[in-house]
N, C-alpha and C positions, 0 to 999 in steps of 0.2 A: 504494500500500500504506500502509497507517494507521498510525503509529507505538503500540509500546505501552511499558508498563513493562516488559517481559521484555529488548527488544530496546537501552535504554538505560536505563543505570546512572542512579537516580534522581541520587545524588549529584553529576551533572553538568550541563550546564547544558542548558537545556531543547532537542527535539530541531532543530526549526527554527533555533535562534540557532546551533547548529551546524555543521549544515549548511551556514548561511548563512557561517558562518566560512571552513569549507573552500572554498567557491567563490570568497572575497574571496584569500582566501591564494593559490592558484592562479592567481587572474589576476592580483595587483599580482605575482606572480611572474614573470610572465612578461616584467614589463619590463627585468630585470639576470639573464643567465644565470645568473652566478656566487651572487648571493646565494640566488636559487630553488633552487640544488644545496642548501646548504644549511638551508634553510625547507622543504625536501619532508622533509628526516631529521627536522626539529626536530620540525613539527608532523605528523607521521604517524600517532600517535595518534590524533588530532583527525579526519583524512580517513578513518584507518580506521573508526569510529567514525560519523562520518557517512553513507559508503557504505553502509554493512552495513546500513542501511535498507533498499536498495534491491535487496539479495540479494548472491550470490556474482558475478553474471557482472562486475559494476563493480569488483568488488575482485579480480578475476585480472585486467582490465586497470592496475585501478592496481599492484598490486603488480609487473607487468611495467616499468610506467615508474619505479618507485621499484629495481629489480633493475636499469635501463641506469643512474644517474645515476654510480658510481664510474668505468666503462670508455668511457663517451659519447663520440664523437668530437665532438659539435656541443649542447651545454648547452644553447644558443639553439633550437636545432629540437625538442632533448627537453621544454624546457617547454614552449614552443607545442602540439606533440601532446599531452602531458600536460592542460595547459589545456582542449582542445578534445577530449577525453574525459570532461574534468568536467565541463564546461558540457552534454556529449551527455548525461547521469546526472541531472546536476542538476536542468535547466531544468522536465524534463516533472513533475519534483514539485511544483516551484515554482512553474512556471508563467515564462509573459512568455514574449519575443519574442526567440530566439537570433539576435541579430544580433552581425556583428561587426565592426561599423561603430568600434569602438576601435584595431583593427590593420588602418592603413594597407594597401592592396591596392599589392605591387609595378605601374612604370609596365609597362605592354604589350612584351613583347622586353629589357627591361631584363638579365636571366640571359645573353642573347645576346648581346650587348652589353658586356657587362662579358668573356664569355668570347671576344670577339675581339678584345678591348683585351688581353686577357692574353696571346692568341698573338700580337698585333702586338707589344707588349713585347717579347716571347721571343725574337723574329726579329729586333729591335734590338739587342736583348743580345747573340745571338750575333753577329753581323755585327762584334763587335767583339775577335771570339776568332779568330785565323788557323787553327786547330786544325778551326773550327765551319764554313769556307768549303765552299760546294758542289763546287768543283772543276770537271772540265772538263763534266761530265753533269750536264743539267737536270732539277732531279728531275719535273717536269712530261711528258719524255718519254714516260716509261711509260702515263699515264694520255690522253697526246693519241692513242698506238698503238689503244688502246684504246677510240677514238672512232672511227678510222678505216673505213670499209668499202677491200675490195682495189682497188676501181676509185679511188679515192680516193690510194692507197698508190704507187700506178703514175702518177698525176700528179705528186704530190711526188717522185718519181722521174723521170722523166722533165725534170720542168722542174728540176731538179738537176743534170741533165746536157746538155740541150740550150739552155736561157738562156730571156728572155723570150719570147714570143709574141706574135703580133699578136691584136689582137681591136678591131671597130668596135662603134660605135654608129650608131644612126640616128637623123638630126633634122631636127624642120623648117625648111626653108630660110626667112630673114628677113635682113634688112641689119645687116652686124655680129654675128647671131646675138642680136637682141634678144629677148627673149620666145619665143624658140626652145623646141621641144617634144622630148623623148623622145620615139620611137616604139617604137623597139626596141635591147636593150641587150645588151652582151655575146656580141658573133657571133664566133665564135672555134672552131678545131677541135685543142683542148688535148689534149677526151678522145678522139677518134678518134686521133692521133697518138701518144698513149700508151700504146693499147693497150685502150681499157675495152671490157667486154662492154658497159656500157651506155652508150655514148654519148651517147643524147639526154640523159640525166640528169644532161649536164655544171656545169648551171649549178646544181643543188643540192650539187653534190660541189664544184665552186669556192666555194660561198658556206659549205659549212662549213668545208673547208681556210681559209678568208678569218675566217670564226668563232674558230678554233682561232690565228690570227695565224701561217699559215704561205702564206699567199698573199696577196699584195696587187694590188690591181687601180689601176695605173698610167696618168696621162694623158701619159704618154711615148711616141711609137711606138717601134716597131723600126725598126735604121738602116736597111734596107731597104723602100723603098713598097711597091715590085711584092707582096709580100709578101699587103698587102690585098686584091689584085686577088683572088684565089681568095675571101675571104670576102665580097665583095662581090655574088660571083654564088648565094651560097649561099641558098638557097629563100625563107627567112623576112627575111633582107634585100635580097633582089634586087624579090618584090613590092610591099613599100613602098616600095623606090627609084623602082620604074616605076610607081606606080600615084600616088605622089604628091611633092609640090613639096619637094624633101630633100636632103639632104646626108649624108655618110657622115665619122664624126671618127675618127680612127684614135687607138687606143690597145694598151695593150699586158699582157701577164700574168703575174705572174714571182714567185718565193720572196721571199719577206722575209727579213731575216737570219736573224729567228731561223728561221725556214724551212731558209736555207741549213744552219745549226749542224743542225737535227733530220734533214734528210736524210744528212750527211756521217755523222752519230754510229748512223742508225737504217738505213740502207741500204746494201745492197754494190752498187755503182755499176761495179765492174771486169769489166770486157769487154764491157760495157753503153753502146751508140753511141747510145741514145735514138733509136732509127730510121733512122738515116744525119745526126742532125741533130746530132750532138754538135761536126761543125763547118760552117761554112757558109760553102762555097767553089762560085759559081758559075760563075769563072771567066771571068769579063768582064775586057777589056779597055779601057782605058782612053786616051781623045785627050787627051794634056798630064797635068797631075798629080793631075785627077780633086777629087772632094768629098773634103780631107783625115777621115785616121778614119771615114769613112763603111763600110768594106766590111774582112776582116778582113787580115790579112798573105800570105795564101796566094791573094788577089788578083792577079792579075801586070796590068803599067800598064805601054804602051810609048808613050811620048812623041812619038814615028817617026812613028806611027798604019801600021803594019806589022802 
């Protein structure tokens, strides 16, 4: 649109120099919040004045940004916008290339970044107020129930109350176990004895229980061998056993503490024998004093061999 005499008051200064004023003034504005608060009042005239070349809709947005500057939460964000409503007004009169290659582009995640430096602070701060202490409940609890499927819920139950479990691997037999191979991992019947509908899908329901840091997978066996023998014949480890040069490593499957804590706090366990397994008395006797600790107290050992 063409500037005429009607539309600026001759006695000022010609329209372009004005123009150009308002656009200088808005952007050195932009670098000190505080003094652009007041540079938007001072020269308002002047922006009014230059807009109003460009019609009404420029001048309801600025008079919108010059309406937030008394109650603004954030000076620094109301120039910037303000800025970057002028420069949208200006440029196409002007002309040239709206770049704005003058304000810095925050780094990538930087917002992020600064807001988990601020909750990791927060969490430091408190730690140091006894008032601010979690207590006996984790507040993670709720949100790990929450991941859980049921079949899932009845393992951490179950092994809450009947102790670790046996579980083997399979590998290839070498001297020493040099260079030894995985074959097959994690043979173990946790979810059958716990109770799942879905059984086979034990080892996605241990590997997220093991996600969630409520099971750990142990290269401890259970004090009992014989223990293995049943998972040894089991389908998928018995054909690799027999079909090739292997060995079978016994290990074992069991709560982590914090495991322990989540089932004690998130499960009623009372009157719940976990299968017959909650204790493990086979009844064997023993010639002389037996593997100390190996078997539990309800063991009986006669010496006699009677």
């Amino acid at each position: 649109m063409a500037m005429t005499d009607e539309t600026i008051d001759p006695s000022e200064p010609a329209g372009d120099d004005s123009l150009w004023r308002a656009a200088r003034i808005a952007r050195d504005a932009a670098g000190n919040a505080t003094v652009a608060a007041s540079l938007v009042r001072s020269v308002g005239a002047d922006l009014w004045r230059a807009l109003s070349v460009l019609g009404n809709a420029p001048l309801d947005a600025t008079e919108s940004v010059v309406q937030r500057v008394p109650g603004t939460d954030s000076a620094s964000q109301l120039m910037t916008d303000g800025v970057r409503t002028v420069k949208q007004l200006v440029v196409p009169v002007l002309g040239g290339d709206d770049d704005d290659t003058d304000q810095p582009e925050p780094a990538p995640g930087a917002s992020e970044t600064a807001e988990l430096r601020a909750s990791g602070a927060a969490l430091i701060a408190a730690s140091h107020r006894p008032d601010d202490q979690a207590g006996g409940v984790h507040r993670a609890f709720a949100r790990i129930l929450d991941e859980l499927v049921p079949d899932e819920a009845r393992i951490v139950r179950f092994l809450a109350v009947a102790g670790p479990q046996p579980s083997i691997d399979v590998r290839t037999k070498s001297l020493f176990q040099i260079g030894s191979r995985r074959l097959v991992s994690g043979v173990s019947l946790v979810a059958e004895m716990a109770g799942c509908r879905e059984g086979e899908r034990d080892r996605y329901y241990l590997a997220n229980l093991h996600r969630l840091g409520l099971v750990t997978f142990s290269a401890e066996p259970v004090d009992d061998f014989r223990r293995y023998a049943l998972l040894e014949v089991q389908e998928e480890a018995l054909h690799v056993l027999e079909t090739t040069k292997s060995i079978s490593v016994y290990r074992s499957i069991c709560l982590s503490a914090f495991g322990l804590e989540f089932a004690a706090v998130c499960f009623d366990t009372a009157g719940y024998d976990a299968g017959g397994w909650q204790t493990y008395n086979r009844g064997d006797k023993m010639i002389g004093k037996g593997p100390p600790g190996r078997y539990d107290s309800g063991t009986s050992t006669d010496s006699t061999g009677a």
